[in-house]
C-alpha positions in Angstrom: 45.6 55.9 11.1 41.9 55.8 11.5 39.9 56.5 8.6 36.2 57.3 9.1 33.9 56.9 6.0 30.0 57.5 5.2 28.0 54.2 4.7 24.5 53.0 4.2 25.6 50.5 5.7 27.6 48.8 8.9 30.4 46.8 6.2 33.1 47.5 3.6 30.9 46.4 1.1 28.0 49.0 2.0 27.7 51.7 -0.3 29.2 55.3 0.4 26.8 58.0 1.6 26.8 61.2 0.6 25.9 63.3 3.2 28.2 63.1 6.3 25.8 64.6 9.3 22.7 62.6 7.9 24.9 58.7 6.9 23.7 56.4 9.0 26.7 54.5 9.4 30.4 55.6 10.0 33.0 53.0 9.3 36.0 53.0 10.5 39.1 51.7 9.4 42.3 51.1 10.6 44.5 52.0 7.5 47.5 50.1 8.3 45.8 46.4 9.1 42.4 47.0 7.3 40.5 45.9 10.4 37.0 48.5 11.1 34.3 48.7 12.9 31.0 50.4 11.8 28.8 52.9 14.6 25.8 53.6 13.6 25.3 57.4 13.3 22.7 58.3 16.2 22.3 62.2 14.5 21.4 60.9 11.2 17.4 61.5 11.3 17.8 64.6 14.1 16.4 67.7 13.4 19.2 69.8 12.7 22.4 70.8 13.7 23.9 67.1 13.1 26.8 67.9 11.6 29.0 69.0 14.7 27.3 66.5 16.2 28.3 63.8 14.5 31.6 65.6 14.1 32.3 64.8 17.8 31.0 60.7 17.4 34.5 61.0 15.4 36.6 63.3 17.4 36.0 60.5 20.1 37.0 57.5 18.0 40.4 59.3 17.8 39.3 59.3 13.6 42.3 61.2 11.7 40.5 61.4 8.2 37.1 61.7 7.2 35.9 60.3 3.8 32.2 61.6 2.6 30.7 63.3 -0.2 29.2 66.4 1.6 30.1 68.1 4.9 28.1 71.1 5.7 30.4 74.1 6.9 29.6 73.9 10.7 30.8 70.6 10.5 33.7 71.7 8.5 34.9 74.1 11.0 34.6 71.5 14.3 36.3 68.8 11.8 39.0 71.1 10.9 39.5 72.6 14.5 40.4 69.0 15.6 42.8 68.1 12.6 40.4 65.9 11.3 41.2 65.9 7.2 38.4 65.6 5.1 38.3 63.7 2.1 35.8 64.1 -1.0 34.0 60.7 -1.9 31.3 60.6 -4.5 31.3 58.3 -6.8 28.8 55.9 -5.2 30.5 53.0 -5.1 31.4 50.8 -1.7 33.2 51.7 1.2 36.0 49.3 -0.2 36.1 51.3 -3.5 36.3 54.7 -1.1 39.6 53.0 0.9 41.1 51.7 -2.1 40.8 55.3 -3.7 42.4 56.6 -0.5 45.0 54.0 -0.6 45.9 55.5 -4.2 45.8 58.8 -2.8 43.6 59.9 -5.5 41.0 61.5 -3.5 40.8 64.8 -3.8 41.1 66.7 0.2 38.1 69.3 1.0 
């Protein structure tokens, strides 16, 4: 399953961002082997309105789950409407730290 998370960065060792439609990374990860890949986010400095935005930069990578700390409610509802789970992800630690909380299932679902 595909797991998209909020970065500062473009690697598993970049730390978590808070705000989904403003992160200027997503990382992706493929839960079952581990393997991601990191898109830069090109709605993170936009005016406004990049929440759906970037909510469709995932609908395309086929993500399943999103892990974030905020996600505004427009965003929420074109997230939602495409089955996309959404995962609450705060503590400011790494992307790694974010997976291995998911892996635990000890995240709590938004």
């Amino acid at each position: 399953m595909k797991l998209c998370f909020t970065a500062k960065g473009a690697t598993l060792d970049s730390l978590s961002e808070d705000r989904f439609g403003r992160a200027p990374y997503f990382v992706i990860v493929e839960s079952e082997n581990g393997s991601f890949e990191a898109i830069q986010n090109p709605y993170a400095d936009g005016a406004g309105g990049v929440g759906p935005k970037a909510a469709q930069v995932l609908i395309a990578n086929n993500v399943k789950a999103l892990i974030s700390g905020q996600v505004g409610g427009n965003a929420k509802e074109v997230l939602a409407a495409a089955g996309i789970a959404m995962y609450i992800y705060n503590a400011g630690g790494s992307v790694k730290d974010a997976f291995d909380q998911f892996t635990k299932n000890t995240l709590v679902r938004s």
